[in-house]
mmCIF file of the N, C-alpha and C atoms, coordinates in Angstrom:
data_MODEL
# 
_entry.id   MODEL 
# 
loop_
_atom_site.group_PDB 
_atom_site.id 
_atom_site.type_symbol 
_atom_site.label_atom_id 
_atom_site.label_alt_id 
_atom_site.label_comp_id 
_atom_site.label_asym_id 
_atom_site.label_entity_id 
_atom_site.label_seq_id 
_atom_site.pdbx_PDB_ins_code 
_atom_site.Cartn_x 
_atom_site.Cartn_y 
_atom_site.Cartn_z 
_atom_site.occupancy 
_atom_site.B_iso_or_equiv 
_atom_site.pdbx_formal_charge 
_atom_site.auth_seq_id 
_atom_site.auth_comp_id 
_atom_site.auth_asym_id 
_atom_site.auth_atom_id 
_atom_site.pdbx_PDB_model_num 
ATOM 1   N N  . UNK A 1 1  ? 25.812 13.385  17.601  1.00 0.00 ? 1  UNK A N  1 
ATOM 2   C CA . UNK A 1 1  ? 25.207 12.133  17.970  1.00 0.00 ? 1  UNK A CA 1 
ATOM 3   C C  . UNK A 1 1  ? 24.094 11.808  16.984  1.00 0.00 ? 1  UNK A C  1 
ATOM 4   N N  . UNK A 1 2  ? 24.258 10.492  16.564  1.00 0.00 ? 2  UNK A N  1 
ATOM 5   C CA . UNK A 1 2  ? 23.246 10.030  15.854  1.00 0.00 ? 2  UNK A CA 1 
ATOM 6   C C  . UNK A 1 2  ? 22.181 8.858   16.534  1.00 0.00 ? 2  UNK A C  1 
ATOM 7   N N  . UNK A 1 3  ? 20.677 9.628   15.716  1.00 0.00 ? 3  UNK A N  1 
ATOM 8   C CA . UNK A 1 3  ? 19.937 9.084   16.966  1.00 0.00 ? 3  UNK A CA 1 
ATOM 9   C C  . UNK A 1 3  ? 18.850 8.002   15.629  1.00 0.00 ? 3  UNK A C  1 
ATOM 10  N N  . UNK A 1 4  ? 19.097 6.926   15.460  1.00 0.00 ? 4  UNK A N  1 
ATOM 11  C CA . UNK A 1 4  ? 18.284 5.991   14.476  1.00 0.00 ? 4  UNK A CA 1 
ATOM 12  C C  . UNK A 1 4  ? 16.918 6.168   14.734  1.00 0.00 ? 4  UNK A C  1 
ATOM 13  N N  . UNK A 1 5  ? 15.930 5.819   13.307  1.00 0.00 ? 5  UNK A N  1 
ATOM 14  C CA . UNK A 1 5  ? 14.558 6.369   13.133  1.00 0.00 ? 5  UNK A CA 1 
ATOM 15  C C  . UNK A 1 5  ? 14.400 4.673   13.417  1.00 0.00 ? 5  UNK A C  1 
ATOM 16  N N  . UNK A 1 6  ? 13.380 4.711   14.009  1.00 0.00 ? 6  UNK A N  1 
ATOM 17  C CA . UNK A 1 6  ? 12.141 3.576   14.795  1.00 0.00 ? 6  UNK A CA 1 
ATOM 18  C C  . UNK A 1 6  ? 10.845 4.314   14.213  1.00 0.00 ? 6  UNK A C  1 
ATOM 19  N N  . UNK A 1 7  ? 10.145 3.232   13.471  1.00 0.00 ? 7  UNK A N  1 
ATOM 20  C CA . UNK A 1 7  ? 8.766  3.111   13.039  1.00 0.00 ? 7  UNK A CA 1 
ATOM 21  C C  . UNK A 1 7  ? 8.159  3.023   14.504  1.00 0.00 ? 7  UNK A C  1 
ATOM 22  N N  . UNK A 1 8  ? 7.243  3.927   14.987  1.00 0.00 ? 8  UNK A N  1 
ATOM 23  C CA . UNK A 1 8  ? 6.157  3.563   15.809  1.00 0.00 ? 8  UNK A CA 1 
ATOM 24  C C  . UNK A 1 8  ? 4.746  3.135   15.900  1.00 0.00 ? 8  UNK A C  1 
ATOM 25  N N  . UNK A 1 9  ? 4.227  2.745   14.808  1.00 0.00 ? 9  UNK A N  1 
ATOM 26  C CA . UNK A 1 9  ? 3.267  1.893   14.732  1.00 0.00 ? 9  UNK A CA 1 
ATOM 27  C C  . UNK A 1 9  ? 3.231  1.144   13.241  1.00 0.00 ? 9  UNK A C  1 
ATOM 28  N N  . UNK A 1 10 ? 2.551  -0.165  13.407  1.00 0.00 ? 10 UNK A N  1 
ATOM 29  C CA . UNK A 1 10 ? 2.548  -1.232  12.386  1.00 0.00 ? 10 UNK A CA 1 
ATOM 30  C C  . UNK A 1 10 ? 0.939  -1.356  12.069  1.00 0.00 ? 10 UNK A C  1 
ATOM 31  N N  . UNK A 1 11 ? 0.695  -1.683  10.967  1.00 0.00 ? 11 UNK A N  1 
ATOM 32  C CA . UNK A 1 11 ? -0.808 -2.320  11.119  1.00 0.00 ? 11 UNK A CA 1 
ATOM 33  C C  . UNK A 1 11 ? -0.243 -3.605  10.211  1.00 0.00 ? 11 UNK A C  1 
ATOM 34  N N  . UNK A 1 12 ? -0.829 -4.574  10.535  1.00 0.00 ? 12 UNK A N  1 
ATOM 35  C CA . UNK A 1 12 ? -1.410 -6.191  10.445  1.00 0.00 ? 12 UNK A CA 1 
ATOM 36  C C  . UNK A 1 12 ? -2.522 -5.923  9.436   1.00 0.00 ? 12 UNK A C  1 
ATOM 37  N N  . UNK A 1 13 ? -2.823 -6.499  8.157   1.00 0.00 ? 13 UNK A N  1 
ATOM 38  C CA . UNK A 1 13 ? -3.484 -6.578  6.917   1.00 0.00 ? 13 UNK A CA 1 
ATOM 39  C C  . UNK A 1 13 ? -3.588 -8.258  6.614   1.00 0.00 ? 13 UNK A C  1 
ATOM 40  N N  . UNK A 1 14 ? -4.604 -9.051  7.141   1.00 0.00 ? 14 UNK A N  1 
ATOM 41  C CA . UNK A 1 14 ? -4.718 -10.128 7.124   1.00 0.00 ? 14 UNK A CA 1 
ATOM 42  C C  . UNK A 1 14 ? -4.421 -10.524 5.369   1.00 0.00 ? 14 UNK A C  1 
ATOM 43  N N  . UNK A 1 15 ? -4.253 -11.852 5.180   1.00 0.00 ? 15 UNK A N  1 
ATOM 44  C CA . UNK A 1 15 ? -3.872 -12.270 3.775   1.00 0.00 ? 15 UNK A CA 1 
ATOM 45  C C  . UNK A 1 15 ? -5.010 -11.919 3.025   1.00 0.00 ? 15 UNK A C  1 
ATOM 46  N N  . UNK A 1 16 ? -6.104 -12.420 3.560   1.00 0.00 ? 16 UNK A N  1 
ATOM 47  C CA . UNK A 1 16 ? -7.332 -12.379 2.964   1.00 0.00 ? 16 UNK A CA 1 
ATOM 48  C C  . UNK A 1 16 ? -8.114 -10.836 2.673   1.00 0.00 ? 16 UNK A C  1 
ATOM 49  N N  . UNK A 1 17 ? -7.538 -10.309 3.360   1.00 0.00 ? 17 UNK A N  1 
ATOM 50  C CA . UNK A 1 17 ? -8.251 -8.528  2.956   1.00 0.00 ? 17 UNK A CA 1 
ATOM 51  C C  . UNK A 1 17 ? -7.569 -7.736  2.252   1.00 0.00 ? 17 UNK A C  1 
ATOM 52  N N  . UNK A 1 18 ? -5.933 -8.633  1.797   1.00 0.00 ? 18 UNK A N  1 
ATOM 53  C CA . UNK A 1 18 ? -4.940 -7.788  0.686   1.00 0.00 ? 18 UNK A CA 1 
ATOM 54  C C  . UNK A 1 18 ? -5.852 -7.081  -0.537  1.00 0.00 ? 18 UNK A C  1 
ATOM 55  N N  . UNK A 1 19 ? -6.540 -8.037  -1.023  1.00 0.00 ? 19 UNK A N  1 
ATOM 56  C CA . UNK A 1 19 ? -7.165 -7.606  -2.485  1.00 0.00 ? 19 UNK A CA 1 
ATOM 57  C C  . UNK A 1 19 ? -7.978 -6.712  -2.054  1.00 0.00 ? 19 UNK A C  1 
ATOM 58  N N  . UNK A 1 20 ? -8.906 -6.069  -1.230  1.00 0.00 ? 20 UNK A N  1 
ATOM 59  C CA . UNK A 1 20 ? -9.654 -5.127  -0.961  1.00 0.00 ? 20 UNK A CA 1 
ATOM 60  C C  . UNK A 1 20 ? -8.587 -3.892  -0.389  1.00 0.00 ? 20 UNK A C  1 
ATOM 61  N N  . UNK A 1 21 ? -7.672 -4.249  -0.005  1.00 0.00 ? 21 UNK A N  1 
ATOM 62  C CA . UNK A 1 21 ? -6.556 -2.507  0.316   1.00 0.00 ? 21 UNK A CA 1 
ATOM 63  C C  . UNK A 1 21 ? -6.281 -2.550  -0.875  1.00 0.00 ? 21 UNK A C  1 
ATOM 64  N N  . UNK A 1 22 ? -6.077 -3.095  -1.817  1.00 0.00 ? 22 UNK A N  1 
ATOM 65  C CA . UNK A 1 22 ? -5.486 -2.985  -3.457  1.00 0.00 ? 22 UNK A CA 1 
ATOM 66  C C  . UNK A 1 22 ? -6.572 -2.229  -4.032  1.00 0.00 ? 22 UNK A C  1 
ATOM 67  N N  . UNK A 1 23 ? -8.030 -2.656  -3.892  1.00 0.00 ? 23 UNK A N  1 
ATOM 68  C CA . UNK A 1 23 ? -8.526 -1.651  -4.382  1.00 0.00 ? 23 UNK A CA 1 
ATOM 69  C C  . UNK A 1 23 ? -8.779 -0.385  -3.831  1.00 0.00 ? 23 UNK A C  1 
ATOM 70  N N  . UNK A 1 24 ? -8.554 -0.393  -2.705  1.00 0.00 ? 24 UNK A N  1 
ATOM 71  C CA . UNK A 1 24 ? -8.332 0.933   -2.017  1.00 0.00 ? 24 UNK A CA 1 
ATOM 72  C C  . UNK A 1 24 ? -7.629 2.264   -2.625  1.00 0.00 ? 24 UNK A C  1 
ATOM 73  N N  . UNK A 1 25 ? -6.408 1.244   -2.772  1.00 0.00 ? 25 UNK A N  1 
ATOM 74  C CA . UNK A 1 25 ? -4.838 2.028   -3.608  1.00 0.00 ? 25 UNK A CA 1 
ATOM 75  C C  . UNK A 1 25 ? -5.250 2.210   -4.841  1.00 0.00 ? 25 UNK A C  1 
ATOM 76  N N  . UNK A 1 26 ? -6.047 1.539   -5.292  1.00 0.00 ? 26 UNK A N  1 
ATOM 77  C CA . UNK A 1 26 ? -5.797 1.728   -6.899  1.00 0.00 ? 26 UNK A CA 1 
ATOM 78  C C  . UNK A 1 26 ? -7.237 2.640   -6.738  1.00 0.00 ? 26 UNK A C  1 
ATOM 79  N N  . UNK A 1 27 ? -8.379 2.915   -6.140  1.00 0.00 ? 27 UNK A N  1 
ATOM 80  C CA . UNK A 1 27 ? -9.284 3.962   -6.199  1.00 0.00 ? 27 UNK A CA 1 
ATOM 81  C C  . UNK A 1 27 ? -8.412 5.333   -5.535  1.00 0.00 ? 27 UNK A C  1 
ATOM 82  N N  . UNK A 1 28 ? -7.946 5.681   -5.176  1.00 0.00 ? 28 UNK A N  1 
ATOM 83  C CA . UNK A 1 28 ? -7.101 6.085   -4.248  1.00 0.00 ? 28 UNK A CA 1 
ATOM 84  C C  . UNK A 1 28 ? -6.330 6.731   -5.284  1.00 0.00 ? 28 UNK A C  1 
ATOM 85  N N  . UNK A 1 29 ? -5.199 5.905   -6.127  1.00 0.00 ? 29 UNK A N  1 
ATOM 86  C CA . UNK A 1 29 ? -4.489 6.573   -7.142  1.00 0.00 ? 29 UNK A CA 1 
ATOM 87  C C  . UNK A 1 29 ? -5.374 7.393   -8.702  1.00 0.00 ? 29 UNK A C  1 
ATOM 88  N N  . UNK A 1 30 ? -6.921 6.531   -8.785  1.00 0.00 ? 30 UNK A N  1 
ATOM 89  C CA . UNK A 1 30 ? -7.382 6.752   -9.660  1.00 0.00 ? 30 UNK A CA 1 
ATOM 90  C C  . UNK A 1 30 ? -7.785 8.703   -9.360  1.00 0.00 ? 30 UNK A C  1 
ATOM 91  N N  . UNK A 1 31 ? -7.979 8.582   -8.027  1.00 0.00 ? 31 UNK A N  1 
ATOM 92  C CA . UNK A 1 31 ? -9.260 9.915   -7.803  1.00 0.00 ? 31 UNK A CA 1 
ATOM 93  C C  . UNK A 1 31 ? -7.971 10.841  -7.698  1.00 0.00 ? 31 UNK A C  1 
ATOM 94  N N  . UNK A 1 32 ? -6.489 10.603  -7.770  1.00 0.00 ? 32 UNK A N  1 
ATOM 95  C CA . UNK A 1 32 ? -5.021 11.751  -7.526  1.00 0.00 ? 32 UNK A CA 1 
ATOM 96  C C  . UNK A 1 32 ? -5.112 11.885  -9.318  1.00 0.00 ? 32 UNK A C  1 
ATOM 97  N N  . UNK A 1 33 ? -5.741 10.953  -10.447 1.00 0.00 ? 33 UNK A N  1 
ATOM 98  C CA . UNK A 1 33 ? -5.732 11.667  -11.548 1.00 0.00 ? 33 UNK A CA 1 
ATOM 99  C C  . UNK A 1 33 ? -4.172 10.291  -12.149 1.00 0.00 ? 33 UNK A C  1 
ATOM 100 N N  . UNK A 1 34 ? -4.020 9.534   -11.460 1.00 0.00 ? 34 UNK A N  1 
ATOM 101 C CA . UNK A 1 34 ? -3.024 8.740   -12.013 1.00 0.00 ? 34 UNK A CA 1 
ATOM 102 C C  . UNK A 1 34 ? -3.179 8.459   -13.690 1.00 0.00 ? 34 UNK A C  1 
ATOM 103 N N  . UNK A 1 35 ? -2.366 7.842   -14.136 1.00 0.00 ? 35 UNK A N  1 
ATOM 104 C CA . UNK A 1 35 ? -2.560 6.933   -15.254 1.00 0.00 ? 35 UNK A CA 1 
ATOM 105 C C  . UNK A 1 35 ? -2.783 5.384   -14.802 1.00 0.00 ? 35 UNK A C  1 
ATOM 106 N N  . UNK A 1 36 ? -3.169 4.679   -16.078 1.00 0.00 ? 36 UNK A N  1 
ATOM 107 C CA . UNK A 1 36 ? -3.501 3.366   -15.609 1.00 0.00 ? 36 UNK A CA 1 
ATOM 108 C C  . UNK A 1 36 ? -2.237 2.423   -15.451 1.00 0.00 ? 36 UNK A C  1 
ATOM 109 N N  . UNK A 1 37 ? -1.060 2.528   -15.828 1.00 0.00 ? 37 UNK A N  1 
ATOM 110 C CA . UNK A 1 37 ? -0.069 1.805   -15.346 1.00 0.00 ? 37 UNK A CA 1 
ATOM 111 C C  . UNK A 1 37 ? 0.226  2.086   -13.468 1.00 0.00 ? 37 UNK A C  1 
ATOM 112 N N  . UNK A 1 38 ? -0.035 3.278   -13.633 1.00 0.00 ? 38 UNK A N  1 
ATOM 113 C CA . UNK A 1 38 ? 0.337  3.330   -11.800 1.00 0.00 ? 38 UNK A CA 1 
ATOM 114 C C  . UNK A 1 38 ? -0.957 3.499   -11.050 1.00 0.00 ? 38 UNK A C  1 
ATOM 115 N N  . UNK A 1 39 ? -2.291 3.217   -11.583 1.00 0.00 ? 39 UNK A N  1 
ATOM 116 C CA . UNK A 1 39 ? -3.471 2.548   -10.329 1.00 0.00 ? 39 UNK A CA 1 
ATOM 117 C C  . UNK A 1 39 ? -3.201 0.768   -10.809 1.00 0.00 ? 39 UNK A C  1 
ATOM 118 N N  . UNK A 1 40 ? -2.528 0.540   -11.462 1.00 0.00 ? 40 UNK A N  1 
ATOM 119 C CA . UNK A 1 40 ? -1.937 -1.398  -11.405 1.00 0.00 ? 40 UNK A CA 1 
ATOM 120 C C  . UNK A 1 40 ? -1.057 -1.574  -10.537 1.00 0.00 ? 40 UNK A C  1 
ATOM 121 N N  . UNK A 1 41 ? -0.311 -0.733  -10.420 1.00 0.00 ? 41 UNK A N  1 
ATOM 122 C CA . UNK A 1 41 ? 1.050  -0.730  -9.697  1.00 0.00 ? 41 UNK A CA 1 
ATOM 123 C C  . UNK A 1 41 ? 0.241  -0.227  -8.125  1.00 0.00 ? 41 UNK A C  1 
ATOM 124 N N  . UNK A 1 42 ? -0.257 0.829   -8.088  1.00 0.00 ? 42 UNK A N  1 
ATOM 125 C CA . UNK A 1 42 ? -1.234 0.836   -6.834  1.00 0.00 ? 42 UNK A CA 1 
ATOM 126 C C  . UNK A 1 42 ? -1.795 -0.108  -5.816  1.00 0.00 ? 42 UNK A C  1 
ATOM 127 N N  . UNK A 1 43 ? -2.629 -0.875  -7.228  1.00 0.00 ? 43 UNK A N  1 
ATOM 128 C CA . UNK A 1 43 ? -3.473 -2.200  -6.798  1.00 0.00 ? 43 UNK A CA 1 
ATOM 129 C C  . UNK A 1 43 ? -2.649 -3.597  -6.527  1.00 0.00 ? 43 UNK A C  1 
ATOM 130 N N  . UNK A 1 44 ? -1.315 -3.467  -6.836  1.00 0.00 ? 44 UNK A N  1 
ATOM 131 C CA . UNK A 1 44 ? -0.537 -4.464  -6.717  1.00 0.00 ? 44 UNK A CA 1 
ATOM 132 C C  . UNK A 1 44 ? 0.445  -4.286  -5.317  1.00 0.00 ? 44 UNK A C  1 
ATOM 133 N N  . UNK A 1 45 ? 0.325  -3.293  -4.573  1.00 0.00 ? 45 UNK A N  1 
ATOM 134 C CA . UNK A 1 45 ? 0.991  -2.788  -4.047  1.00 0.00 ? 45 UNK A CA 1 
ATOM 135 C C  . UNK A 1 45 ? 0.939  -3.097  -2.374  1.00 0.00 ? 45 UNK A C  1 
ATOM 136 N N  . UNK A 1 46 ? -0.706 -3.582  -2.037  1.00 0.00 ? 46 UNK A N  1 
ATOM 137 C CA . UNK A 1 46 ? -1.159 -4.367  -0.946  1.00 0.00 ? 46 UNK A CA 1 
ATOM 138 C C  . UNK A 1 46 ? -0.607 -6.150  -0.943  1.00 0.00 ? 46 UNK A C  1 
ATOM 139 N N  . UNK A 1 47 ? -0.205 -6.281  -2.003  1.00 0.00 ? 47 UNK A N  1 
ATOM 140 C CA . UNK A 1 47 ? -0.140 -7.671  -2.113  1.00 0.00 ? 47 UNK A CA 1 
ATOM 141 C C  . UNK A 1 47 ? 1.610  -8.340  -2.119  1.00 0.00 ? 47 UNK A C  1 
ATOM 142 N N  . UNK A 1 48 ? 2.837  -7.626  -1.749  1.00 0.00 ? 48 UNK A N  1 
ATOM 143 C CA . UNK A 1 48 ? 3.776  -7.169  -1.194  1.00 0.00 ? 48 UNK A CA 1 
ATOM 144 C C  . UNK A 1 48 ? 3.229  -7.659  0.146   1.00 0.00 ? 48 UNK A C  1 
ATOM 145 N N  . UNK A 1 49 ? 4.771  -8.501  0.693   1.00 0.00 ? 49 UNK A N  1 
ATOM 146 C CA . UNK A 1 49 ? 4.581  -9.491  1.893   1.00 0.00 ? 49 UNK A CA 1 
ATOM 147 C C  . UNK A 1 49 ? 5.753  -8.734  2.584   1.00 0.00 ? 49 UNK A C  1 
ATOM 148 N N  . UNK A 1 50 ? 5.806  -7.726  3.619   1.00 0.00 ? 50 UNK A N  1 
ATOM 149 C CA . UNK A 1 50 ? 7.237  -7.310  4.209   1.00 0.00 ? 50 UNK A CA 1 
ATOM 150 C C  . UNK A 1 50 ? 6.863  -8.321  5.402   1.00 0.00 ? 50 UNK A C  1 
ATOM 151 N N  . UNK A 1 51 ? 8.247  -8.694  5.725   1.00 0.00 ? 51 UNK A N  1 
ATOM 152 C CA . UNK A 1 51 ? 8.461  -9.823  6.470   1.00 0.00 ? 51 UNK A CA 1 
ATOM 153 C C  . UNK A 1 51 ? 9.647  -9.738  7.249   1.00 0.00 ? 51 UNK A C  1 
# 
């Protein structure tokens, strides 16, 4: 029997506070030692609309 995966919780990221989780991600990727193509890709990464 196969039993399908269900996400159990969502969070809501108003439009207006995208650019501040971007810098989140991209401080976030900086302090894991990233390179600078992937704290861009980080910082771009809040700003992605799933719908």
């Amino acid at each position: 029997m196969t039993v399908p995966l269900h996400p159990f919780r969502f969070v809501s990221v108003a439009t207006a506070q995208r650019p501040a989780l971007g810098e989140l991600f991209a401080r976030a990727a900086q302090r894991r030692g990233l390179d600078d193509t992937e704290v861009a890709a980080a910082r771009t990464t809040a700003q992605r609309c799933w719908r």
